[in-house]
DRENDO-1510 file (C-alpha; in Angstrom, 1 decimal, always signed):
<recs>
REC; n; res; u; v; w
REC; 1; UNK; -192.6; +60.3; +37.6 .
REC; 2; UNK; -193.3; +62.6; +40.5 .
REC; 3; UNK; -196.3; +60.2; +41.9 .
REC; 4; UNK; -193.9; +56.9; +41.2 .
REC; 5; UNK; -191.3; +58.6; +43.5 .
REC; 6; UNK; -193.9; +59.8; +46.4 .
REC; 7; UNK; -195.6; +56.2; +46.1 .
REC; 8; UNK; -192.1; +54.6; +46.5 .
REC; 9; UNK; -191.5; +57.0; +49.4 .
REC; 10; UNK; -194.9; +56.0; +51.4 .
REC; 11; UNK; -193.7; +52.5; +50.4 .
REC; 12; UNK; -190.5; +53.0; +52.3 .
REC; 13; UNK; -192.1; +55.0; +54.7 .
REC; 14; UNK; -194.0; +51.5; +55.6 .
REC; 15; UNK; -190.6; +49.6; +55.5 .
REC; 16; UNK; -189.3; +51.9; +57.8 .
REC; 17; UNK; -192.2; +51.2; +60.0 .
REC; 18; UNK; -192.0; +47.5; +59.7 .
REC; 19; UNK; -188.1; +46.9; +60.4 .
REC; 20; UNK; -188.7; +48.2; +63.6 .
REC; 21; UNK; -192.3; +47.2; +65.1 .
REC; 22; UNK; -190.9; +43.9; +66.3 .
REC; 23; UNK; -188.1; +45.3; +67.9 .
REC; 24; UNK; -189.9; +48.1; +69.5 .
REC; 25; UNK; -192.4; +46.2; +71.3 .
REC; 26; UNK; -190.2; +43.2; +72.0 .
REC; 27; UNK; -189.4; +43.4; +75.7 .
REC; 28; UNK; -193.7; +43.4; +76.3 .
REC; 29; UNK; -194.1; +40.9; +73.7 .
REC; 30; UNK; -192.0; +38.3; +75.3 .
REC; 31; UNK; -193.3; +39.3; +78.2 .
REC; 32; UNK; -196.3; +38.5; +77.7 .
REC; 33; UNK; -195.6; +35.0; +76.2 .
REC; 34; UNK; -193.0; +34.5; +78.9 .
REC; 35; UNK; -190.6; +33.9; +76.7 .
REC; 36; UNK; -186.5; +34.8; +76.9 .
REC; 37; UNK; -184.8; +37.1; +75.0 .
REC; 38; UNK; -182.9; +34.3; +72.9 .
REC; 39; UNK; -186.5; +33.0; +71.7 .
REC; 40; UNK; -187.0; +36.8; +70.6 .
REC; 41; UNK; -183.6; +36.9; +69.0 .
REC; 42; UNK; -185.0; +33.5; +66.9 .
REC; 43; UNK; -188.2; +35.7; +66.3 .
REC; 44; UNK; -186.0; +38.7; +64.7 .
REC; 45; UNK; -183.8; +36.2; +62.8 .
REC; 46; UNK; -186.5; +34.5; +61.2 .
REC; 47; UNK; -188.6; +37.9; +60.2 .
REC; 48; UNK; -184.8; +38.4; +58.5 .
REC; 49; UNK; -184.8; +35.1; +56.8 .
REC; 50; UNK; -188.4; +36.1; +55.5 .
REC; 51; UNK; -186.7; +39.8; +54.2 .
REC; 52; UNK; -183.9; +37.7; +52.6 .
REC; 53; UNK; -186.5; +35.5; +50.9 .
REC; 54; UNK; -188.6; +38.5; +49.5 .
REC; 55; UNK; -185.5; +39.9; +48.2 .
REC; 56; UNK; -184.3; +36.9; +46.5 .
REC; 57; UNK; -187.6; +35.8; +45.1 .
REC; 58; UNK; -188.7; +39.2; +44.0 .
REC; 59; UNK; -187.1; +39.3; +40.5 .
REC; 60; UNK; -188.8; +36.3; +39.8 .
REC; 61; UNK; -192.2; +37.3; +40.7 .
REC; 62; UNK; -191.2; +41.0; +39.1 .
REC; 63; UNK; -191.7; +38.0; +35.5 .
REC; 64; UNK; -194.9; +36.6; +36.3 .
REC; 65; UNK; -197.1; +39.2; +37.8 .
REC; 66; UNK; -195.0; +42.6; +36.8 .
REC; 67; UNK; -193.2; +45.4; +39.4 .
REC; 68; UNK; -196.8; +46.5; +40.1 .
REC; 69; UNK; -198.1; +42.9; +40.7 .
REC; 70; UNK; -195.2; +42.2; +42.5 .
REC; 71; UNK; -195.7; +45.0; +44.8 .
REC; 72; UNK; -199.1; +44.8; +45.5 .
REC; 73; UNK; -198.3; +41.4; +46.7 .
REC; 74; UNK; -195.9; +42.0; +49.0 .
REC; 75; UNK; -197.8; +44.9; +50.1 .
REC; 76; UNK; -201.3; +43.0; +50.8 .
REC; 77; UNK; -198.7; +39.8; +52.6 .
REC; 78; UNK; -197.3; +43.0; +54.8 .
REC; 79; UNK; -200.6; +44.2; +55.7 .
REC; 80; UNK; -202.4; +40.4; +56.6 .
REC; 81; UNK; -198.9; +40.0; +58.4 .
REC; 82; UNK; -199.0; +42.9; +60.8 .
REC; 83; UNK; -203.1; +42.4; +61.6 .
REC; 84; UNK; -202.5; +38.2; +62.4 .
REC; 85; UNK; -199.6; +39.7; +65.1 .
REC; 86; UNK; -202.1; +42.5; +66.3 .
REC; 87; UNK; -204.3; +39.0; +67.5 .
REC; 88; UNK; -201.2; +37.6; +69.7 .
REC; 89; UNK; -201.7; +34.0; +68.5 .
REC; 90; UNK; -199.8; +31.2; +69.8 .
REC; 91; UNK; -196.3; +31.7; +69.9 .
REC; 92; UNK; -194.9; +29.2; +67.0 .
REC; 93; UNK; -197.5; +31.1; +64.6 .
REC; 94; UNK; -195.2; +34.0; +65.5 .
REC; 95; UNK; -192.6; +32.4; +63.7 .
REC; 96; UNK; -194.9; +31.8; +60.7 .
REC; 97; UNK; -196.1; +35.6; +61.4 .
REC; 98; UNK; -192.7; +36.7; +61.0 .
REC; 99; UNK; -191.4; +34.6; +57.8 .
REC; 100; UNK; -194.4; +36.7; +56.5 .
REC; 101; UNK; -193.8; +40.0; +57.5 .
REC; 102; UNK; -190.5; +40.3; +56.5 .
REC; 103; UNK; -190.9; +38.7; +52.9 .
REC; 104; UNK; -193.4; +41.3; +52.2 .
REC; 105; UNK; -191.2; +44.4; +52.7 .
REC; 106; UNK; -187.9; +42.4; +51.8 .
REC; 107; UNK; -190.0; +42.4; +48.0 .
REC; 108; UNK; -191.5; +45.9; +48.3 .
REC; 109; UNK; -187.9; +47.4; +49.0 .
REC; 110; UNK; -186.1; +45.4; +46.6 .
REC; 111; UNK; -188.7; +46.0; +44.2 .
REC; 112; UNK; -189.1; +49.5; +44.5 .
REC; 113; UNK; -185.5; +49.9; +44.4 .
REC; 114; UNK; -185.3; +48.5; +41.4 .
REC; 115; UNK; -188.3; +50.7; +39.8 .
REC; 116; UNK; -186.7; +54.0; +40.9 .
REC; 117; UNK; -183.0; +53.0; +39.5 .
REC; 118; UNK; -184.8; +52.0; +35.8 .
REC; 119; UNK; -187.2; +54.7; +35.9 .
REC; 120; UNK; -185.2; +57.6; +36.8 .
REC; 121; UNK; -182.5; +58.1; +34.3 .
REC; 122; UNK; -181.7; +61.5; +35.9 .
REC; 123; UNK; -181.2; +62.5; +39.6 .
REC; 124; UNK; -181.5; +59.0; +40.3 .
REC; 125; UNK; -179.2; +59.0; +43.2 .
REC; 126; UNK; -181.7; +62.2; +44.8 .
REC; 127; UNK; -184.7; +59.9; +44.0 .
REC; 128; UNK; -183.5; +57.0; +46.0 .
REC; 129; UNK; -182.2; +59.4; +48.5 .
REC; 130; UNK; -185.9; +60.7; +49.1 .
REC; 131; UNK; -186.8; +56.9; +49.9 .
REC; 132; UNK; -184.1; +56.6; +52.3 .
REC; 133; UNK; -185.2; +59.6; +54.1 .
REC; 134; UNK; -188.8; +58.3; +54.5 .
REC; 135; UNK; -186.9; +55.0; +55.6 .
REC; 136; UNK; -185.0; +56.8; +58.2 .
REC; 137; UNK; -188.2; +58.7; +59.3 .
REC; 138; UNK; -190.3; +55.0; +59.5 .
REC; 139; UNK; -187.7; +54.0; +61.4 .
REC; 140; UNK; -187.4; +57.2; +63.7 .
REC; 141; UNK; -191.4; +57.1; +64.3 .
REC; 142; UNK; -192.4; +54.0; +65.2 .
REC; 143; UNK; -190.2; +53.4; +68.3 .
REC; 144; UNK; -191.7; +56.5; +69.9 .
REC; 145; UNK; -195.4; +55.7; +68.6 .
REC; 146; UNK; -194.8; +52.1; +70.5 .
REC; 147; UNK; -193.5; +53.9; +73.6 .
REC; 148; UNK; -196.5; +55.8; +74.1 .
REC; 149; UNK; -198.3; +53.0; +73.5 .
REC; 150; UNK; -196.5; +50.4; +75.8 .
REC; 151; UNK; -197.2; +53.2; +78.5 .
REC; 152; UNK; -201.0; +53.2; +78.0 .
REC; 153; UNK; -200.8; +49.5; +77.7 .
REC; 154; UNK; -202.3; +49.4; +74.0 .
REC; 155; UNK; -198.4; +48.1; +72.9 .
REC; 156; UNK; -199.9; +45.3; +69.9 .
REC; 157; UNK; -201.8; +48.3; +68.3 .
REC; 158; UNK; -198.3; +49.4; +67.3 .
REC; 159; UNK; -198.6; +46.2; +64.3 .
REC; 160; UNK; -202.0; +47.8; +63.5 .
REC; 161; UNK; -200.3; +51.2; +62.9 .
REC; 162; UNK; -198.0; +49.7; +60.5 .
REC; 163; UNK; -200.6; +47.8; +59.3 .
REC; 164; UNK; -203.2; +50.7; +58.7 .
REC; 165; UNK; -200.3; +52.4; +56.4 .
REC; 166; UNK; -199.7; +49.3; +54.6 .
REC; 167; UNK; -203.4; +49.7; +53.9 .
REC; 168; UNK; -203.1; +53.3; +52.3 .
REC; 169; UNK; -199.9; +52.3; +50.3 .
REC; 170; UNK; -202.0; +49.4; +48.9 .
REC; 171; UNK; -204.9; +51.2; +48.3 .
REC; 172; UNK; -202.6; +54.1; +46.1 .
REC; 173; UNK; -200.2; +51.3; +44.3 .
REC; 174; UNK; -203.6; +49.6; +43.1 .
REC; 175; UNK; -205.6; +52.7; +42.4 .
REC; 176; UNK; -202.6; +54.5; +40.4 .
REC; 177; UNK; -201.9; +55.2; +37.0 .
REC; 178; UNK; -198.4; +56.0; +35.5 .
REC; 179; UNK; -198.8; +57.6; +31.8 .
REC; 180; UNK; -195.5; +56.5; +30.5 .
REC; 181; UNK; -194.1; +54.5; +33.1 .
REC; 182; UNK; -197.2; +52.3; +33.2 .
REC; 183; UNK; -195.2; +49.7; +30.9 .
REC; 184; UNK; -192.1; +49.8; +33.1 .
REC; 185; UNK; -194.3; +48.8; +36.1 .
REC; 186; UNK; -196.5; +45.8; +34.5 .
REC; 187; UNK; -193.5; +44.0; +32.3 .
REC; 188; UNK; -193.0; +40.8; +33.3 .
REC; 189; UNK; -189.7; +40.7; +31.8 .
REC; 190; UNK; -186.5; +42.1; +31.3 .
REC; 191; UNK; -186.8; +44.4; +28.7 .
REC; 192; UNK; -185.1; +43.8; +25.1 .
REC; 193; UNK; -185.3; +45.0; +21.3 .
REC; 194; UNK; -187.7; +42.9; +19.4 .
REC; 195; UNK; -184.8; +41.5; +17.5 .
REC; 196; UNK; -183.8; +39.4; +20.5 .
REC; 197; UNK; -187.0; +37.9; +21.1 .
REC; 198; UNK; -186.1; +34.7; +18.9 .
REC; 199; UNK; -182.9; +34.3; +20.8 .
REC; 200; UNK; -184.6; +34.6; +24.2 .
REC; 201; UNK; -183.8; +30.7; +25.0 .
REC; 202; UNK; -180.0; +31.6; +24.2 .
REC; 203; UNK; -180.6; +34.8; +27.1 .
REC; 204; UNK; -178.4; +33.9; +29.8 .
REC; 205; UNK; -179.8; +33.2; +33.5 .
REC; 206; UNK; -177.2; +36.1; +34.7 .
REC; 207; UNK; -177.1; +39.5; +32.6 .
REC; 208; UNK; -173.3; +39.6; +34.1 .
REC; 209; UNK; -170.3; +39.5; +31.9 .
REC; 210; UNK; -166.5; +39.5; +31.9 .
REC; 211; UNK; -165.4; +42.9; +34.6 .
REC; 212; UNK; -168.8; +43.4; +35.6 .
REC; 213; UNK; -168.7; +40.1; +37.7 .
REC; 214; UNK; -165.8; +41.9; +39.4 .
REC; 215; UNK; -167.3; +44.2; +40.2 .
REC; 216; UNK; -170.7; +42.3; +41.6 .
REC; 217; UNK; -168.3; +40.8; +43.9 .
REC; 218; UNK; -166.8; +44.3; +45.3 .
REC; 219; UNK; -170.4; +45.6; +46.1 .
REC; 220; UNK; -171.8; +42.1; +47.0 .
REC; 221; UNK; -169.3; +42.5; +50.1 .
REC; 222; UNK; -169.7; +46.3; +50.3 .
REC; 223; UNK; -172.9; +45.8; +51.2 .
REC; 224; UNK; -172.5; +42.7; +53.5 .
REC; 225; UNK; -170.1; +44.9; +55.4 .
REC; 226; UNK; -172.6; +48.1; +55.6 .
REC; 227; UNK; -175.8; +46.8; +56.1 .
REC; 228; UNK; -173.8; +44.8; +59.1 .
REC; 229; UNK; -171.9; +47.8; +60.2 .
REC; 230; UNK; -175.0; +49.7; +60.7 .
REC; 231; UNK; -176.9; +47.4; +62.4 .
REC; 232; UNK; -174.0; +46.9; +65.1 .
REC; 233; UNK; -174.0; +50.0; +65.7 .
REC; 234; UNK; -178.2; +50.4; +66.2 .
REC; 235; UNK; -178.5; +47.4; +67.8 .
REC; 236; UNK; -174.5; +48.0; +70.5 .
REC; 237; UNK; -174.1; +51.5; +70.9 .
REC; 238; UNK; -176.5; +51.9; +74.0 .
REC; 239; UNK; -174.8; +49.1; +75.5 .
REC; 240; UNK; -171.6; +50.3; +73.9 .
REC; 241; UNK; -172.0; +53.9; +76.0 .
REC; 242; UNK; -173.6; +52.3; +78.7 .
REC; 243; UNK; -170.4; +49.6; +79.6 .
REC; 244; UNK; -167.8; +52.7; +78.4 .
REC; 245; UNK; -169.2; +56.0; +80.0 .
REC; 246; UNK; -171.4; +54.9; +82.5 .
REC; 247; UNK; -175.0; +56.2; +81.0 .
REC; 248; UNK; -178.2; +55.0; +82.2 .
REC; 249; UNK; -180.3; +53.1; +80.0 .
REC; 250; UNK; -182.4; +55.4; +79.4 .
REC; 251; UNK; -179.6; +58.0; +78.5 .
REC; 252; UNK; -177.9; +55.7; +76.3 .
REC; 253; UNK; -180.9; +54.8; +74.2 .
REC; 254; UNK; -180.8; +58.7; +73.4 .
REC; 255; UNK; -178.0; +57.3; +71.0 .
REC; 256; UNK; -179.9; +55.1; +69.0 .
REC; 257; UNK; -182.3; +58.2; +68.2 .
REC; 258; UNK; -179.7; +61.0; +67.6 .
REC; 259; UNK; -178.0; +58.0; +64.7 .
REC; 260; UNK; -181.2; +58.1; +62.8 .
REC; 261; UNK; -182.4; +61.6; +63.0 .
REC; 262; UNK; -179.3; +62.8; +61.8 .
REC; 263; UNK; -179.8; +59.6; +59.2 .
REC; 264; UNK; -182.8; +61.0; +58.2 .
REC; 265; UNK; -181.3; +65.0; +57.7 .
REC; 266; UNK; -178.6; +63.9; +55.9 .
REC; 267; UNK; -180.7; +62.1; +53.5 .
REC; 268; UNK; -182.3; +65.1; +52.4 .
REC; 269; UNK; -178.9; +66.2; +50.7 .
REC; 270; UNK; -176.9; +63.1; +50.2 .
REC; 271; UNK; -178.4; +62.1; +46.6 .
REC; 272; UNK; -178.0; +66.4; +45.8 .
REC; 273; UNK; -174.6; +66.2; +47.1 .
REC; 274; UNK; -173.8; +63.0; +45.0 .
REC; 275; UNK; -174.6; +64.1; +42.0 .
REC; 276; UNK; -172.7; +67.2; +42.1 .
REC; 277; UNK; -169.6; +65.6; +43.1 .
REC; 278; UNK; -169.7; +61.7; +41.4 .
REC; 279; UNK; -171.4; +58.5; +42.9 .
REC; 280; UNK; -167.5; +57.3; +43.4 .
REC; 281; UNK; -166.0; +60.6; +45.2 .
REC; 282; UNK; -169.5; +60.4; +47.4 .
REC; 283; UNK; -169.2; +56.8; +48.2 .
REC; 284; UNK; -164.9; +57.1; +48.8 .
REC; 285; UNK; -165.2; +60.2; +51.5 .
REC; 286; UNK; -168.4; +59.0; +53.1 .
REC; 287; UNK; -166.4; +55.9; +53.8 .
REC; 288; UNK; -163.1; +57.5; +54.6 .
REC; 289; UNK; -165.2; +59.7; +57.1 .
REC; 290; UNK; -167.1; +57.3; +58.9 .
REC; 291; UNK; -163.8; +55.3; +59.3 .
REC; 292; UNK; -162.0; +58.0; +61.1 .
REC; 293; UNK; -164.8; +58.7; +63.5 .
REC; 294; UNK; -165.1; +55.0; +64.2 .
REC; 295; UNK; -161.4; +55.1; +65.0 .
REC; 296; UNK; -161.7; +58.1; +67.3 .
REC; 297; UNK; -164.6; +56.3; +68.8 .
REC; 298; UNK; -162.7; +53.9; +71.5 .
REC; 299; UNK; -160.6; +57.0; +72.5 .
REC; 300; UNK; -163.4; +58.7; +73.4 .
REC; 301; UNK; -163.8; +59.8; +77.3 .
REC; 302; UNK; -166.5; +62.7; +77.5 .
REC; 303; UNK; -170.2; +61.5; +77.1 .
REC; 304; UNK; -170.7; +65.4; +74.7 .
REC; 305; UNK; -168.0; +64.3; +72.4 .
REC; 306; UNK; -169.3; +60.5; +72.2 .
REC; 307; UNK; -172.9; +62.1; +70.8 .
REC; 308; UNK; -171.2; +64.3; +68.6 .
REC; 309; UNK; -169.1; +61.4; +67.1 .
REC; 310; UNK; -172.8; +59.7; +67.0 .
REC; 311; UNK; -174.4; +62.3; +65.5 .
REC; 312; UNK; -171.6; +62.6; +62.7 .
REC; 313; UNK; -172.0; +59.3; +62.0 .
REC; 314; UNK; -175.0; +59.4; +61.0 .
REC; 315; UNK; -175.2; +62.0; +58.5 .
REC; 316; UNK; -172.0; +60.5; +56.9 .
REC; 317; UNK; -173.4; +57.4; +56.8 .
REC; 318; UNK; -176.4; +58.6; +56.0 .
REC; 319; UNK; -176.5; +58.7; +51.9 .
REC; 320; UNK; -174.2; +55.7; +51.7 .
REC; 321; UNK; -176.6; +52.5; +51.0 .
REC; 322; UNK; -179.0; +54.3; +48.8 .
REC; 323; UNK; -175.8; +56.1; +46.4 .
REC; 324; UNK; -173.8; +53.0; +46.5 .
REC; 325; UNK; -177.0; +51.1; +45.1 .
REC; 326; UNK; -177.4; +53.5; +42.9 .
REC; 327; UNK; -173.8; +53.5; +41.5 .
REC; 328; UNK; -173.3; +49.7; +41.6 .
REC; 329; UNK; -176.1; +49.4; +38.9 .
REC; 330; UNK; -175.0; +52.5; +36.8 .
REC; 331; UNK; -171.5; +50.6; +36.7 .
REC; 332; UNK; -173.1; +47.4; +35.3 .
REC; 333; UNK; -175.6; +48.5; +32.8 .
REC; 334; UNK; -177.9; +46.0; +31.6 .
REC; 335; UNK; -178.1; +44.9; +35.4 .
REC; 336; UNK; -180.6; +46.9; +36.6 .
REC; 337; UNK; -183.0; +44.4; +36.8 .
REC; 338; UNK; -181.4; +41.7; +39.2 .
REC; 339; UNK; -178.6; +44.2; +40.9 .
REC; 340; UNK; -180.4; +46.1; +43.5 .
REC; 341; UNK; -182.0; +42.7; +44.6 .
REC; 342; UNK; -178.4; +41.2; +44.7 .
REC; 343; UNK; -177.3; +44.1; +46.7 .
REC; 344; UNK; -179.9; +44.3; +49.3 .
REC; 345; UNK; -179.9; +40.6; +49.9 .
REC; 346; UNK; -175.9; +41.1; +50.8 .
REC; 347; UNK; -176.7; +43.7; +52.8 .
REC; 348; UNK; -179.7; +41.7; +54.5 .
REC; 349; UNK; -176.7; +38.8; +55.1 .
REC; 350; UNK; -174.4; +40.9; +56.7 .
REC; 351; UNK; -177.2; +43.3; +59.2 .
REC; 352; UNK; -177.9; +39.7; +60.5 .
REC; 353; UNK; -174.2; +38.2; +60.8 .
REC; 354; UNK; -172.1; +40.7; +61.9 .
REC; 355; UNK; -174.3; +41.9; +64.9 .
REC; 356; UNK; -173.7; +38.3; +65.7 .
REC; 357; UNK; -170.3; +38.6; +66.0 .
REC; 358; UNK; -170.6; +42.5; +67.5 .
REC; 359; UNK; -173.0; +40.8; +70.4 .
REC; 360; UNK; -169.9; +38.0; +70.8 .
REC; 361; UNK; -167.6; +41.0; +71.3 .
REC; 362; UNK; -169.6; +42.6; +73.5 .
REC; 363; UNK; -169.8; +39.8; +76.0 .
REC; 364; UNK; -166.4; +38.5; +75.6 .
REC; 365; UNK; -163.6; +41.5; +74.8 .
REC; 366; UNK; -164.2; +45.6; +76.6 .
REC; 367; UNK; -166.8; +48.0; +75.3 .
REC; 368; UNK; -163.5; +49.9; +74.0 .
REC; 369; UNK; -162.6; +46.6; +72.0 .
REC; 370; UNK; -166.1; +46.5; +70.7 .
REC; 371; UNK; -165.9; +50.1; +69.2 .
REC; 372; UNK; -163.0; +49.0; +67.8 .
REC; 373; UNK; -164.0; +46.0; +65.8 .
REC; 374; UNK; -166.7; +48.7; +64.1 .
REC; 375; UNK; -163.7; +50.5; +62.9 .
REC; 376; UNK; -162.1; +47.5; +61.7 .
REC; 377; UNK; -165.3; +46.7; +59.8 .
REC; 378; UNK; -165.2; +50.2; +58.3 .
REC; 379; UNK; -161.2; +50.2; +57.3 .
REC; 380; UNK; -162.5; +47.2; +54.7 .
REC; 381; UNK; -165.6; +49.1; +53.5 .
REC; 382; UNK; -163.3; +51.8; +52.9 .
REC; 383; UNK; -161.4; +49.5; +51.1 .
REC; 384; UNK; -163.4; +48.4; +48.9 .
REC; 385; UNK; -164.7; +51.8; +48.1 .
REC; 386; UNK; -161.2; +53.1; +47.5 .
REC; 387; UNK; -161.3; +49.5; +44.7 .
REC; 388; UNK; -165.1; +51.0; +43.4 .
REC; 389; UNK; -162.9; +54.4; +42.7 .
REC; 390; UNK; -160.6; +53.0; +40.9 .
REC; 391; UNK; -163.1; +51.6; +38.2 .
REC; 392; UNK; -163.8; +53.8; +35.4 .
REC; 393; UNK; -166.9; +53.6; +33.3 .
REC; 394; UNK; -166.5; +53.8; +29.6 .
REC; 395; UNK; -170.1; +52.2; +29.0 .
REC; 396; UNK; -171.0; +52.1; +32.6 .
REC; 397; UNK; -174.5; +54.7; +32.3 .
REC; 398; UNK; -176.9; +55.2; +29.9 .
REC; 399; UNK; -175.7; +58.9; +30.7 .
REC; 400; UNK; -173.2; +61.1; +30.9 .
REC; 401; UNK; -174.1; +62.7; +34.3 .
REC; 402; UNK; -171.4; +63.9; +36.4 .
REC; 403; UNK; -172.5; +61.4; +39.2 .
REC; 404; UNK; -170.3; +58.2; +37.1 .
</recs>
């Protein structure tokens, strides 16, 4: 169990690594192709179409090759990915490149995700916590690595760092051996008593039935709403404090850094912290929290107060994607197969269409305005969390851990 958890973390340690690169690098890249900004924006949004594809197509290739084949394929797709954009070939291969890149860690993390919720009967909220925190530290990493980098004018080796790790997490998922876990990771199909097998042309295509489709739907848009929420506020908040208080650039990337290092702290107690006090209570006051400091947010005059609001933020916000995945599949037993794919696709949907709409605020309405929108998109995530509350599991866990 202990190497399936630290395999999935290096895994996520890659994804962390890979959701950035592009970004990191982009101003040199399109430089150096002479391209515009918009063409980079159609490079980004088509590495996200390739993540939304991985995630949807995962569970399908999870049946044919297994969790481990599946992996190893997105994994070795990631890796030829990241070495073809370290060669700077033509820009429309970009494109192809990119469709590429993001399938293979779309897969790995929906994959993955789904592994560690199956696997880990106990703790699992901590577990998927751990990942998140090797996300968050991915993510943290590779824009400084590509600023030292850009400076010494070596920027494209930043896609053979991520590529290089890719490597190493190939090299372990191949090499590895589970004991008793090694039949979870090569089945190549959802799991079922013998009995069932001569009814498996009666199985249906969706495991969901009667209130657990109502409850798809809550964390379907839960995690439309989050994933978007959280990429506004990456993606706006330097221009957010730079149109509001005044910063320099410079200063007002500081913000984007201070969100995920105190992402990445508050990971390392969110899944303890939700299992203590419920999955539901953990999800309901990270929520309520993050929409009152979102609130005081457009208020805010003092550049001090504004980074403490940031940094606040981001440890609230910190456990809530990896404990709401968690408790959206304990809900719907049965699911655990096809829901964390489900989820992170929504949440895949939304970080791509809502910083739409945040970038449309942001040239049209006041930086004040555009704070405020962000609290409006919190107000419905807390919402629905307060409607996720409300719903109490009879036969929601194959446990009777106080996290349900």
């Amino acid at each position: 169990m202990k190497k399936l958890i630290w395999l999935g973390c290096l895994s996520y340690f890659v994804i962390g690594l890979a959701h950035v690169v592009l970004g990191s690098i982009l101003p040199v890249l399109l430089e150096h192709y002479d391209q515009s900004y918009s063409a980079g924006g159609q490079l980004i949004f088509t590495q996200f179409a390739g993540f939304l594809a991985g995630v949807l197509i995962s569970p399908f290739l999870n049946r044919r090759f297994g969790k481990r084949g599946g992996i190893l394929i997105a994994t070795g797709l990631l890796l030829v990915a990241e070495v073809a954009y370290t060669f700077l070939p033509p820009w429309g291969w970009m494109y192809v490149i990119a469709v590429a890149a993001g399938f293979g860690f779309g897969m790995v993390e929906a994959v993955i995700g789904t592994v560690i919720i199956a696997a880990v009967t106990e703790g699992t909220a901590v577990a998927m916590s751990r990942l998140e925190v090797l996300f968050g530290v991915g993510a943290l990493l590779m824009p400084l690595i590509s600023s030292g980098l850009i400076a010494a004018g070596w920027w494209k080796l930043s896609f053979l760092i991520v590529a290089a790790f890719s490597l190493v997490a190939l090299i372990f998922w191949s090499k590895g051996r589970f004991g008793k876990l090694q039949p979870l990771l090569d089945d190549r199909g959802p799991r079922r008593p013998v009995t069932d097998v001569a009814s498996d042309s009666h199985t249906p295509r969706f495991p969901y039935k009667g209130k657990q489709w109502f409850i798809l739907g809550i964390f379907i848009v839960f995690f439309f709403i989050y994933v978007g929420t959280e990429m506004s506020l990456v993606n706006f908040m330097p221009a957010i404090f730079i149109a509001k208080l005044g910063m320099s650039e410079s200063g007002a990337a500081l913000t984007v850094t201070c969100f995920w290092l105190a992402m990445s702290i508050g990971r390392l107690f969110a899944g303890v912290l939700a299992e203590k006090i419920s999955y539901r209570v953990y999800v309901l006051g990270s929520c309520l929290l993050t929409v009152v400091l979102l609130a005081l947010f457009p208020f805010t005059e003092h550049r001090l107060v504004a980074f403490i609001i940031i940094i606040l933020l981001g440890l609230f916000m910190s456990g809530l994607f990896s404990i709401a995945l968690v408790f959206s599949s304990k809900l719907m037993p049965g699911t655990e197969e096809s829901t964390p794919s489900i989820m992170i696709a929504s949440g895949g949907i939304g970080g791509a269409i809502l910083p739409l709409l945040t970038g449309w605020s942001m040239d049209h309405l006041q930086a004040a305005q555009t704070a405020g929108l962000l609290a409006a998109f919190a107000t419905v995530l807390f919402l629905l969390s307060i409607a996720a509350w409300r719903i109490r599991p009879g036969r929601d866990s194959g446990h009777t851990s106080p996290g349900h």
